[in-house]
N, C-alpha and C positions, 0 to 999 in steps of 0.2 A: 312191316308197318311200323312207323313211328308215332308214338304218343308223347305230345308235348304237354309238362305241369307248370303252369306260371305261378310264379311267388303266392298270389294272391288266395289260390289252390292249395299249394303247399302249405300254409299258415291257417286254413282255415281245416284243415285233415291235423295238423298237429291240436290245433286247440279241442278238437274231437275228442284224438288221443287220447290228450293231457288228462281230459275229463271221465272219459272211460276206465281210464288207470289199464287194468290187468283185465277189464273187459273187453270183448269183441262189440265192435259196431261198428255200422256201413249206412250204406244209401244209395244213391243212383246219380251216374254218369252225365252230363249233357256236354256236347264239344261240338268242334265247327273246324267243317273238311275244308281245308286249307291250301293242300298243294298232294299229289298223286300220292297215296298211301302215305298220309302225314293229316293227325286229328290232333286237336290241341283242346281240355277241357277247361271249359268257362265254367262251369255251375257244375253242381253236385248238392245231394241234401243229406243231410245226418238225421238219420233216426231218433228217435229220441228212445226208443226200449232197447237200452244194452241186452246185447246178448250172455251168454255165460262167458268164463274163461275161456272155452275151447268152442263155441258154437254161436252161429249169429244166426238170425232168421230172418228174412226181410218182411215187409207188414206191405204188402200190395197198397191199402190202402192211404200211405204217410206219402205215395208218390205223386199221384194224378194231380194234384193242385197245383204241385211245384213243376212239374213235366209242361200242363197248361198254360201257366205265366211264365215258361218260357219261349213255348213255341210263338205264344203272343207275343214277347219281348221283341224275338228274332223274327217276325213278319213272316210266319208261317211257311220260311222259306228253307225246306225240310232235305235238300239236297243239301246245304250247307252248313247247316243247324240241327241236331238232332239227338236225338236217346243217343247213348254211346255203348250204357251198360253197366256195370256194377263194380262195388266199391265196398269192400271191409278189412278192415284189422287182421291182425295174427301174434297179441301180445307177445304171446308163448311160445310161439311155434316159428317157422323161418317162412316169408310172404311169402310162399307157392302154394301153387291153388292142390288142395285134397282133393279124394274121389270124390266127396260128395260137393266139393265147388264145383268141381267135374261135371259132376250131373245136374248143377242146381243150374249152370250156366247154357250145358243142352237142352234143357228142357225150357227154358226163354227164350233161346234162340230159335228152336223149333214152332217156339206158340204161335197162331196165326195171329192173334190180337196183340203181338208184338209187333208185327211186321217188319222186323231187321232182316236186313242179309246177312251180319255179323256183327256180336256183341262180345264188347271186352270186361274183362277181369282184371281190374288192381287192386290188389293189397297190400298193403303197406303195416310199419309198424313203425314207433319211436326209438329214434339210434341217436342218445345222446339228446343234448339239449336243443331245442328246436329243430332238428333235422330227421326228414324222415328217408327210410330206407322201401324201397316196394318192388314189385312185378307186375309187368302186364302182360293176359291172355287173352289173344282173339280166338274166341269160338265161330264155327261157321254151322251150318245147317245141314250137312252132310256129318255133321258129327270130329270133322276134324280139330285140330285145337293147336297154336304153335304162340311161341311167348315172343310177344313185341319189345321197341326198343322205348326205352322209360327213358324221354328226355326232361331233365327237371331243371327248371331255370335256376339260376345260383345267387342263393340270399345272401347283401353283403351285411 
């Protein structure tokens, strides 16, 4: 599976960053299936409650508004447009997902009130000046988990 990040993605995860410092913080996914196992993310939202240095918690609540005004955006057309999945930092640490992203991302994937067939995991961290470094994980619902290809478009 390939995940596409357009510039506009990437600068708006760096400014996150920037602001986070040496904390952890994420949000949630939205992207638009494009071509045969290839998704490309348009939106995403940033939390506003940094997590700690080493731990991020998502807030169920901070999504549903933003998840709504997009599916209305996108004309409800939910085979093309859709949840993707999750999204946080790893200041300190090197962007591969822990056990407990491990398990924070099975247990989404599994919720009925999700209703994904598979949801991904990127994280990312700041390398350098405006440039961010990350990984992405597709979780499936059978519990398996394999890391996709991170295509990031190139800021001039």
């Amino acid at each position: 599976m390939k995940i596409h990040l357009p510039i506009n993605i990437q600068q708006k995860l760096i400014q996150a960053l920037e602001k986070a410092r040496n904390y952890e913080i994420g949000g949630v996914l939205m992207g638009e299936h494009f071509a045969e196992a290839e998704f490309r993310i348009v939106d995403l939202t940033v939390q506003k409650q940094l997590g700690s240095p080493m731990f991020f918690t998502r807030l169920v609540a901070d999504i549903v508004k933003p998840l709504k005004r997009f599916f209305k955006r996108t004309g409800y057309n939910y085979r093309k447009f859709n949840y993707l999945g999750e999204w946080h930092s790893h200041p300190t640490f090197p962007p591969v997902p822990s056990q407990k992203d491990i398990q924070s991302m099975q247990e989404i994937v599994t919720d009925p009130d999700t209703g994904a067939n598979f949801v991904i995991l990127l994280i990312v961290q700041l390398k350098g000046e405006q440039k961010i470094e990350g990984t992405v994980t597709t979780f499936l619902k059978d519990g398996k988990f394999f890391k996709c290809q991170l295509i990031t478009e190139k800021m001039i």
